[in-house]
C-alpha positions as semicolon CSV with decimal commas, in nm:
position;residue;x (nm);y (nm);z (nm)
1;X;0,631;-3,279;0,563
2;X;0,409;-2,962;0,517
3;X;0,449;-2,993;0,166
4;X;0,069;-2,774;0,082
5;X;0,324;-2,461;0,250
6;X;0,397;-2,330;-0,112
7;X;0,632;-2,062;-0,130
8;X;0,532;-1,954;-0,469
9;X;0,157;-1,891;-0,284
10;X;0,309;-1,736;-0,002
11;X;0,473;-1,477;-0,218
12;X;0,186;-1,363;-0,382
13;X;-0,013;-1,359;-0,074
14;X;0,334;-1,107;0,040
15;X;0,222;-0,885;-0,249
16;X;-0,119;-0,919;-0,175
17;X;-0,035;-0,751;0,204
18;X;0,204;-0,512;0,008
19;X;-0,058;-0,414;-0,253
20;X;-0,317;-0,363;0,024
21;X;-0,126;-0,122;0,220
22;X;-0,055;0,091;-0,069
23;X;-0,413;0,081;-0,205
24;X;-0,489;0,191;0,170
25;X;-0,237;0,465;0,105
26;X;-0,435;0,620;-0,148
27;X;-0,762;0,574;0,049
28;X;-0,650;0,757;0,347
29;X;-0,645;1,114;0,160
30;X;-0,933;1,014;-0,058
31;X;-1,087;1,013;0,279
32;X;-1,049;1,420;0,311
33;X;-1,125;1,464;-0,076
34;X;-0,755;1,465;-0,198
35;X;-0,672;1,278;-0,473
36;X;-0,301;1,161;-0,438
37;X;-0,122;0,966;-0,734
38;X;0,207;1,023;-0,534
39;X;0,201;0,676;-0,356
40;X;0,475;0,521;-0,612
41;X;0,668;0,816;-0,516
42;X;0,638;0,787;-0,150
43;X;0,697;0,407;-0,169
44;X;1,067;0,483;-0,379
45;X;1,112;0,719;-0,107
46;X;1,055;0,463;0,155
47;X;1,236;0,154;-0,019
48;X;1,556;0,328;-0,094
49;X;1,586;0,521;0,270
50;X;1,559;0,180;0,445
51;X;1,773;0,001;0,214
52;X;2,054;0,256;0,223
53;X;1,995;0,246;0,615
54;X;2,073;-0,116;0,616
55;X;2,307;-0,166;0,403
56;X;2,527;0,130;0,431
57;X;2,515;0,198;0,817
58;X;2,410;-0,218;0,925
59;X;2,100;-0,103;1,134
60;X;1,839;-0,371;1,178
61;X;1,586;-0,449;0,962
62;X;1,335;-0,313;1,135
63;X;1,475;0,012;1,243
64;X;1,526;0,087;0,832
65;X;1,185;0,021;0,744
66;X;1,023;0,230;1,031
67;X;1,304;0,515;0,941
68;X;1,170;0,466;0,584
69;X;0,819;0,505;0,645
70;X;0,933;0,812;0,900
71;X;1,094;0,962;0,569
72;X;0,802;0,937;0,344
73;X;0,609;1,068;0,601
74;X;0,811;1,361;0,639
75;X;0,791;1,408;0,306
76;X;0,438;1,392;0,277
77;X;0,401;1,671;0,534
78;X;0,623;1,926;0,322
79;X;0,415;1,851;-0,022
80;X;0,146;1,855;0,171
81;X;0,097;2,199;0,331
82;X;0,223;2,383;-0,030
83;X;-0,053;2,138;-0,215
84;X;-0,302;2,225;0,000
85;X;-0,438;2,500;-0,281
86;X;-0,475;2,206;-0,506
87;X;-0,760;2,034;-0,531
88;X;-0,899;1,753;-0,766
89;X;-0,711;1,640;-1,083
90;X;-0,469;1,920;-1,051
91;X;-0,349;1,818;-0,724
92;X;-0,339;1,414;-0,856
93;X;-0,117;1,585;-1,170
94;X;0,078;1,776;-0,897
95;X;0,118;1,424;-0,693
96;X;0,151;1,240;-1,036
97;X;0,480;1,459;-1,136
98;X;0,652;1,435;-0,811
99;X;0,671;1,067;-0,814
100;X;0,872;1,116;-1,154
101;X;1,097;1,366;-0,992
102;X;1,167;1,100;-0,727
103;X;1,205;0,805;-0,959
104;X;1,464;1,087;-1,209
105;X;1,671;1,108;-0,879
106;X;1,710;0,770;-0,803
107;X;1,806;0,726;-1,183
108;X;2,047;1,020;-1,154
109;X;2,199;0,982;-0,838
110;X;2,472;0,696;-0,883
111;X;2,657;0,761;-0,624
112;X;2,384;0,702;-0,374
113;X;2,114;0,460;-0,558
114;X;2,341;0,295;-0,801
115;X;2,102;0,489;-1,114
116;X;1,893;0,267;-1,318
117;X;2,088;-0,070;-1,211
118;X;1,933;-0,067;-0,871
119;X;1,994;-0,158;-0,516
120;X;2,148;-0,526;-0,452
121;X;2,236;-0,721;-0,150
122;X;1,963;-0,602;0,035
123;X;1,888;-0,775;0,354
124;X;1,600;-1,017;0,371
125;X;1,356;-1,011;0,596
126;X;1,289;-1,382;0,606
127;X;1,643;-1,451;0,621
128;X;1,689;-1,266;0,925
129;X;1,388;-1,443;1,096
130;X;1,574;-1,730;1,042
131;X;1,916;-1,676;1,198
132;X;1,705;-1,511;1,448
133;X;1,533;-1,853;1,521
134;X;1,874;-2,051;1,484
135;X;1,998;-1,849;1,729
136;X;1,763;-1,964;1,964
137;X;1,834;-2,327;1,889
138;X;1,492;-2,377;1,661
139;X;1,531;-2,556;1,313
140;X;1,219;-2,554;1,044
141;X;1,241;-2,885;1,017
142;X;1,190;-2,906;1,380
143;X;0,792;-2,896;1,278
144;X;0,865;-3,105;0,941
145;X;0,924;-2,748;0,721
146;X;1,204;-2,633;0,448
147;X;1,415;-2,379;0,529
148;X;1,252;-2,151;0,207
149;X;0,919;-2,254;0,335
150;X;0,961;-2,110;0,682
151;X;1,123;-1,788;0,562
152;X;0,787;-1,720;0,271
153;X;0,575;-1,838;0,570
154;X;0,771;-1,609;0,859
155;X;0,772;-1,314;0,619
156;X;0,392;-1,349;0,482
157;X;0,271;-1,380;0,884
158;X;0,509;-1,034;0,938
159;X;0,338;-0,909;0,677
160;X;-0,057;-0,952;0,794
161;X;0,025;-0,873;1,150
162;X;0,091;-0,515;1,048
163;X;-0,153;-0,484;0,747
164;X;-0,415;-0,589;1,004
165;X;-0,272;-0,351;1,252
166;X;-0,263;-0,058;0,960
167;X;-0,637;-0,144;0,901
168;X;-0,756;-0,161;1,259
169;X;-0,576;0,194;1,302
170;X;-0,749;0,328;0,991
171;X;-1,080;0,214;1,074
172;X;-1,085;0,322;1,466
173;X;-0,957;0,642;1,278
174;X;-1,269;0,638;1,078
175;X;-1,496;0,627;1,357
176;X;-1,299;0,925;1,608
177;X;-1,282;1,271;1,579
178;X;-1,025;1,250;1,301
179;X;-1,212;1,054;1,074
180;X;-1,544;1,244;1,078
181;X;-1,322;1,568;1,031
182;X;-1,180;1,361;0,704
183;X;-1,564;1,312;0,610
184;X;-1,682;1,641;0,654
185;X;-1,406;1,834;0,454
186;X;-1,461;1,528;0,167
187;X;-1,805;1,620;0,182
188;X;-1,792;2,036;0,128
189;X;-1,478;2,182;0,252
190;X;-1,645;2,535;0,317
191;X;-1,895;2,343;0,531
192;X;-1,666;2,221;0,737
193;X;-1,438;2,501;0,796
194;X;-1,740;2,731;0,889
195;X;-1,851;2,476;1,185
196;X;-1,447;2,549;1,319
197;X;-1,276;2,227;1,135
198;X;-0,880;2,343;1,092
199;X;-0,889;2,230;0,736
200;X;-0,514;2,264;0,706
201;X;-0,421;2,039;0,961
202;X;-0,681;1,754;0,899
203;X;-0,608;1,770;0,500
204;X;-0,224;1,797;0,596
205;X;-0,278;1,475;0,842
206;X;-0,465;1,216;0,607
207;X;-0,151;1,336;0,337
208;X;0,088;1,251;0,569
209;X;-0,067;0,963;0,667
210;X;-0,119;0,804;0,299
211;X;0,288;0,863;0,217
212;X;0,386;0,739;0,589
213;X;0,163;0,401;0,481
214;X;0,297;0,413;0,131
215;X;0,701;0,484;0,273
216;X;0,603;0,182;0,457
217;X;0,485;-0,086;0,194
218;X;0,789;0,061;-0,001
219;X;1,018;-0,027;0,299
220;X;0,884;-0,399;0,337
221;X;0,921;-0,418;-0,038
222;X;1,277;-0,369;-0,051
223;X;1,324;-0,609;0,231
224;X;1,085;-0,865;0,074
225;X;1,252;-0,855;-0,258
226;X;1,640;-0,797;-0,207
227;X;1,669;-0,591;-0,480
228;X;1,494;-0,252;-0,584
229;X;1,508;-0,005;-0,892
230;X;1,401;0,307;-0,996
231;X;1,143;0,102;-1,261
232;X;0,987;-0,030;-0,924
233;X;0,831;0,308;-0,894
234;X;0,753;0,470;-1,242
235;X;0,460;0,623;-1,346
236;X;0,269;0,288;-1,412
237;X;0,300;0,205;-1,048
238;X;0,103;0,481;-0,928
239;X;-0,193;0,426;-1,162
240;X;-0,193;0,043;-1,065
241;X;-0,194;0,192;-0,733
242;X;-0,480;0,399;-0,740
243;X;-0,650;0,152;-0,966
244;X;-0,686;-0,099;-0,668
245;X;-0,918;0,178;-0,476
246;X;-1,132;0,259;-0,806
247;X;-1,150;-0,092;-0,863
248;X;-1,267;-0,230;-0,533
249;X;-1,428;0,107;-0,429
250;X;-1,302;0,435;-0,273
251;X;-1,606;0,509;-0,068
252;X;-1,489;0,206;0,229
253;X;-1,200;0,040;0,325
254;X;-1,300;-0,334;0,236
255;X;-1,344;-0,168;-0,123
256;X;-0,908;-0,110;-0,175
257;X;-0,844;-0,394;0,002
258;X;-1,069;-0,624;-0,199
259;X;-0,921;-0,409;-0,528
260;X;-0,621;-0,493;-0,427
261;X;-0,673;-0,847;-0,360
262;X;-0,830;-0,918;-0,662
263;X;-0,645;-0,728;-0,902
264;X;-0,310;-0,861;-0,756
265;X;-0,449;-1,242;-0,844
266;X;-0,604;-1,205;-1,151
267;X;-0,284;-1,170;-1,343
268;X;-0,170;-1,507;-1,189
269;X;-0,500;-1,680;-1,245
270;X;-0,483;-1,588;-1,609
271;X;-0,136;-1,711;-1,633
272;X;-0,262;-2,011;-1,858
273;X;-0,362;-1,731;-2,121
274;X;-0,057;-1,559;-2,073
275;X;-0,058;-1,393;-2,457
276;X;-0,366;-1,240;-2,341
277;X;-0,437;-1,169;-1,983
278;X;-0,325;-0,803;-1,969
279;X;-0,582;-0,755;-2,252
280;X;-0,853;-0,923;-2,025
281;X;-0,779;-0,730;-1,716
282;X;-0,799;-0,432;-1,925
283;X;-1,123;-0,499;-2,053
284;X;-1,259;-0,601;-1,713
285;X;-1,173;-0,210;-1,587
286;X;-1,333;-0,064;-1,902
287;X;-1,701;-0,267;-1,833
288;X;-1,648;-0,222;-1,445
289;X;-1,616;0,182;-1,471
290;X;-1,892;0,209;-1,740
291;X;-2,122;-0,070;-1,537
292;X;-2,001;0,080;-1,168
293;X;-1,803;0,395;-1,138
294;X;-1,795;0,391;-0,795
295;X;-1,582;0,089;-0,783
296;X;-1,753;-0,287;-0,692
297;X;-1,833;-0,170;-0,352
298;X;-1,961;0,114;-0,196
299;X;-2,167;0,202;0,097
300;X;-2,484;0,125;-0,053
301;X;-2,382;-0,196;-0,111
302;X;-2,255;-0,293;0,204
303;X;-2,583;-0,183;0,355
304;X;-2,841;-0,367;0,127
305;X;-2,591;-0,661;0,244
306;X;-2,614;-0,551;0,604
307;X;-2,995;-0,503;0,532
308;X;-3,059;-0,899;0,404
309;X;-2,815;-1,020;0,676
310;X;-3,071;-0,857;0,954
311;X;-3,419;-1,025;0,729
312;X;-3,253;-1,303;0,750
313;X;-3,193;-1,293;1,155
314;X;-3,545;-1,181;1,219
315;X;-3,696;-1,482;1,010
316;X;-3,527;-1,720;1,186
């Protein structure tokens, strides 16, 4: 019996893979300079499109959460273009305030979302997996597993397949044509535009790209959980959202994904000082952006490490 198969650690390592891909959401437009505190919004939008798809018309799993990423992404392209005169805290205000328009609908729109009570009987990824199995004539206890363990483990494998797929498309993205346009507008916007850069596509792109990722993680959510409600994607959301890329680092990838990793965790490791571990993890963001505003790691970082990895090498 593979009893060290925990499904209460194979949950949070789901929300780790969940967290990631929305603290990737945010990076992606960081990456052109835009400062997006819509991701909550995005990942309502996504949630609720691919539960409704499921539940009300039976589609498959799948073919909800790829509609509900398809959604957010579509949405992202018609904030985007009209944002595009925003720049800075006023478009992250802009962003901020249509994620509350969003989560006011889903309150207000009974008929559709159920209002504040939420979405039940939403169909389970990991329960799918396994009638799909069955079907084939596989039991988990075939290789000595419980049926709960094989649907946390089926559903937490799902989930790093695509979050390494996401991350392998963002950082080939990083190193084409696309991503040193991102750079270049990030760096001075004029700049680029004078060397013949189409600023409004490339700043529309890495928009539509951070609410398609963002639709996405919303989608899985929904299909992770079972159940979804409007309080899923308030205003508190976003800012824990954008908190894992200030927190890990905004300048690199491996800087949201380790924010995201770490500040998903630390709640649970503090559990044991459970009066007090929200007043901990507050005071560890206050020291980190007075110590390092940048986040823990940036590129100069990475390079020193880089640097001593190659000294290192040589000596030997």
């Amino acid at each position: 019996m593979l009893d060290f198969i925990n499904p209460y650690y194979l949950q949070i390592g789901s929300f780790i893979l969940i967290n990631i891909l929305l603290a990737v959401s945010v990076y992606v437009p960081l990456s052109s300079g835009q400062l997006s505190l819509g991701s909550a919004g995005f990942m309502g939008v996504g949630a609720y499109t691919s539960a409704l798809l499921t539940i009300n018309f039976d589609l498959p799993i799948m073919v909800g959460v790829v509609g509900g990423a398809c959604v957010a992404g579509i949405l992202g392209i018609i904030i985007g273009i009209p944002s595009l005169r925003l720049t800075g805290v006023y478009l992250a205000i802009a962003t901020l305030g249509l994620g509350e328009v969003i989560r006011v609908i889903f309150v207000n729109w009974d008929s559709v979302t159920k209002g504040s009570i939420g979405l039940t009987g939403i169909p389970q990824i990991g329960r799918e997996l396994l009638n799909l199995v069955r079907g084939f004539g596989f039991e988990p206890s075939m290789i000595g597993l419980k049926n709960n363990q094989f649907v946390f483990l089926m559903v937490f494998l799902l989930l790093f397949i695509i979050v390494m797929a996401t991350i392998w498309f963002v950082v080939r993205q990083q190193n084409s044509r696309v991503g040193r346009s991102f750079s270049s507008i990030q760096m001075d916007e004029k700049a680029a535009e004078s060397m013949g850069i189409n600023i409004t596509y490339f700043k529309v792109l890495s928009f539509a790209q951070g609410a398609f990722l963002a639709g996405l993680a919303g989608s899985l959510f929904a299909h992770v959980m079972g159940y979804i409600s409007p309080s899923d994607f308030s205003y508190h959301r976003a800012v824990e959202i954008l908190i894992f890329t200030v927190f890990g680092g905004s300048e690199v990838i491996i800087g949201s994904i380790f924010g995201a990793i770490f500040l998903t965790l630390i709640p649970e490791v503090l559990r044991f000082v459970s009066e007090y571990r929200y007043i901990i993890y507050g005071i560890m963001l206050v020291i980190l952006m007075a110590v390092r505003p940048q986040g823990i790691l940036d590129i100069h970082l990475l390079s020193r490490v880089k640097g001593l990895k190659r000294s290192k090498g040589g000596m030997r």
